[in-house]
C-alpha positions, 0 to 999 in steps of 0.5 A: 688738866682734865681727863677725858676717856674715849669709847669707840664701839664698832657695832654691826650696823655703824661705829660710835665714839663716845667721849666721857669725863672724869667723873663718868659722865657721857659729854658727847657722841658721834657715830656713822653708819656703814654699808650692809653688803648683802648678795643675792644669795643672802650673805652678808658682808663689810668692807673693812677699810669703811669701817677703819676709816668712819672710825677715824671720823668719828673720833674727829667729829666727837672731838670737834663736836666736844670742842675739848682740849685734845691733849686731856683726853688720856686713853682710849676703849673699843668694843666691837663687833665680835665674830665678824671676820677678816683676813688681810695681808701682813705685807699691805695691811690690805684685806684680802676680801670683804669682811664676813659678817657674823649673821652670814652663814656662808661657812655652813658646809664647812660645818657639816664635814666637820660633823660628818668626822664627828669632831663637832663635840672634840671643837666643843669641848674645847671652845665651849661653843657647838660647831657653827658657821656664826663663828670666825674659824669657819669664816676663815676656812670658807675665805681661804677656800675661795679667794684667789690665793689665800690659801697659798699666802696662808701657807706662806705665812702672808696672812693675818686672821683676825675680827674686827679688834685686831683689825682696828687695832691693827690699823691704828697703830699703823701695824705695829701690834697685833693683838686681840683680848681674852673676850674677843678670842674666846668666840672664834672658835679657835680658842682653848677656854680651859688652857687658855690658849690658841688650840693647835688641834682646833686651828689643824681642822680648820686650816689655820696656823695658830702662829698667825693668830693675834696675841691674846692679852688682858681686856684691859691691857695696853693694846698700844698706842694710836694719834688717830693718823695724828689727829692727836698731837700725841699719841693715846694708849689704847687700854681696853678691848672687849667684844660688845657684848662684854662691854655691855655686861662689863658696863653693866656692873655684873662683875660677880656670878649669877649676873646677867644681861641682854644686849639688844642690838641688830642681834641679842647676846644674852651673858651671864657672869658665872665666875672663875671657873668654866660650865659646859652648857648642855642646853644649847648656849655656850662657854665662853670667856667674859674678860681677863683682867689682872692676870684672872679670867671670868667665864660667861654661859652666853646664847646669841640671837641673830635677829632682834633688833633686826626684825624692827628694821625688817618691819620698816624696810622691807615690809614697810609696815612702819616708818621708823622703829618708834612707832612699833611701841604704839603699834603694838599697844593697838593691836588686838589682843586675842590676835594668837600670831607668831613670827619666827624670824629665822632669816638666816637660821636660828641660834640659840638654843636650837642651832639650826642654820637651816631654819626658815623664818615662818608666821603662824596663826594667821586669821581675819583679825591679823593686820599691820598692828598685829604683826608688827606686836609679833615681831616685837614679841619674837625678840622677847621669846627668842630671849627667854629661851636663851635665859630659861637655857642658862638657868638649867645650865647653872643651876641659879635661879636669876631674878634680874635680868639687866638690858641695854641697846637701842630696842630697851626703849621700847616700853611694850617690848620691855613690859613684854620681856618681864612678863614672858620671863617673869622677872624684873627688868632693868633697864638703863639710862643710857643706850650705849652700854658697850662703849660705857664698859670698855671706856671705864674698863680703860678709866680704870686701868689709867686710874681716872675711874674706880668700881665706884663709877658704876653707880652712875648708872640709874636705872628703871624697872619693869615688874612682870604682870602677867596672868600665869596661865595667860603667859602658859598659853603664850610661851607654849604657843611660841615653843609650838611654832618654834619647833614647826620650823626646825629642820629634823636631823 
């Protein structure tokens, strides 16, 4: 019989299923969007059953579709989404609110008396991360504050905290496990990166009992098993789970330090492989931890944007400056080139480096020669410098001189945007044959662990390189511009 692996990635903006065979190859793929709910006050949520329920349509679809053998398909992977937040009840299995979306920066004050305690550095130390409403510990606080009863039913032990992993997990098995992985626990802001455990200091400060965490086991653990409310005639084991962005570095083959990728989605995560033993970032990106696997773990410096792909999707639907994405490539090569303007789309604040959720989005340099074209190049170019701030942050934290930076996501198509990228880090660019690098990394993490794949399945991979071009003092010029206009925004403290 055949061997088929299933790779499910809850992204921000929709969920996909990706079917693979045994040799590695991607034989199929079906996805469905989900509701953005966005309220006048600009937070952003998700309505967790959609998502559950898409997730089961589009393993049905992809199956269909594939027109396979449903008994040859032998394990299943999910990446998700990662700070996205939920709370739901133990007894229903219900949520008791939307989910928080990791954009939103509701959570903001609840920050702000943490910091005016000064326990902001305590939470750092011992989560690698800076204190901020982007993680779920917040997001839980803020939830429990302001639903009706949470805060009883928290007390009572009624309730389950989780992003989106556990919860579909969750779900799946029909609320038999409740577990999360090394990856997805280390970015709640909950987690002891250096102990390896739920900290119960951290958890106190944001009212949380850390009993009634998940279960935090191997990313490429057995997470149980699930007939996807038995369209299967048996059921599958669910062997791997990683937040996207480390199934995207996992897929990526950056197995060993000094790797490092971008993933560019509706937000960026910018990872980078510094091994076994944990830095602390004194440059304005975090610690977390990259996976656990095999009883090890592999730690990540990481800096995340939280609008990159996002600003093409602000060009076309709010602006309506473009029709769809494709076209901002051809649009940018149009533009006039001695055009000097700047677009800072800190809509909800800027990550990192700078960690400022005050931040307002601004454009800069506006003369008589800015258009349609040129903005449009603006909004492509603020995803490449935002992206090499986090990069040049990295480097100073660890002390390597990276050469490489490998990418996936949508935007990587994008030639102008890739050449840009290269040009501005000055650097080689990989980038692969293949979009859907999360749902790749966590479908040959599960492969592996089934023992359908080795470490050689990583060379399916072909990949395409861009070669910086750039005069050096033009590129001076730009990222000095740019730094200049970043810093005009920043709320001073």
């Amino acid at each position: 019989m055949a061997k088929y692996i299933i790779g499910i990635d809850q992204s921000t903006q929709g969920t996909k299923a990706l079917l693979f065979n045994e040799e590695g190859t991607l034989v199929q793929r079906t996805d469905l969007p989900h509701e953005q709910i966005v309220n006048d006050k600009g937070w952003v949520s998700h309505n967790p059953m959609e998502i559950y329920h898409n997730t089961i349509e589009v393993v049905k679809n992809l199956i269909k579709k594939a027109k396979v053998n449903r008994n040859e398909i032998v394990g299943v992977g999910i990446s998700n989404q990662r700070e996205t937040t939920i709370v739901w009840d133990k007894e229903t299995g219900r949520s008791i609110d939307n989910a928080i979306v990791w954009q939103c920066s509701r959570a903001t004050e609840i920050c702000e008396r943490l910091e005016k305690i000064e326990k902001a550095e305590l939470v750092r130390q011992k989560t690698g991360m800076n204190l901020s409403p982007y993680f779920p510990a917040a997001k839980i606080w803020w939830l429990l504050e302001h639903v009706e009863g949470a805060k009883l039913k928290a007390e009572a032990d009624k309730l389950y905290f989780g992003t989106m992993d556990s919860w579909l997990i969750y779900k799946l098995t029909k609320g038999a496990v409740y577990k999360t992985d090394y990856s997805n626990a280390s970015r709640t802001q909950l987690f002891n990166i250096m102990e390896l455990k739920w900290d119960e200091e951290v958890c106190e400060l944001f009212g949380i009992n850390p009993n009634n965490l998940a279960e935090v086991c191997d990313s490429n653990s057995n997470f149980g098993e699930t007939d996807f409310e038995g369209f299967l005639d048996k059921a599958i084991p669910i062997h791997s789970v990683l937040g996207d962005s480390h199934g995207a570095l996992f897929g990526q083959g950056c197995l060993e330090p000094g790797r490092i990728k971008t993933t560019y989605g509706t937000g960026s995560s910018i990872m980078m492989n510094i091994g076994e033993k944990p830095v602390l970032s004194t440059h304005g990106v975090v610690t977390s931890l990259a996976w656990g696997m095999n009883g090890k773990v592999n730690y990540v410096l990481e800096g995340n944007i939280n609008y990159t792909g996002a600003v093409i999707t602000w060009l076309k639907d709010d602006l309506k400056l473009i029709a769809s994405p494709t076209e901002t490539e051809q649009v940018a090569f149009e533009a006039n080139s001695d055009d000097q303007l700047y677009l800072i789309p800190a809509f909800t604040g800027l990550g990192a480096p700078y960690w400022d959720s005050k931040a307002t989005g601004t454009i800069l340099g506006i003369t008589r020669t800015t258009g349609r074209a040129e903005i449009v190049r603006a909004g492509l170019e603020s995803i490449a410098y935002q992206i090499t701030d986090v990069v040049k942050a990295m480097s100073k934290d660890s002390g390597i001189v990276i050469e490489e930076l490998c990418v996936d996501g949508g935007p990587t198509g994008n030639k102008y945007l890739m050449q840009f990228q290269s040009d501005i880090l000055q650097m080689a660019v990989q980038v692969p044959d293949s979009e859907e690098l999360s749902g790749i990394g966590v479908a040959y993490a599960a492969g592996m662990a089934l023992g359908v794949y080795d470490k050689t399945i990583f060379n399916k991979i072909k990949k395409i390189k861009f070669e910086s071009k750039m005069d050096t003092n033009l590129r001076k010029k730009k990222y000095q511009g740019w730094l200049a206009a970043v810093q005009n925004i920043l709320v001073k403290k």
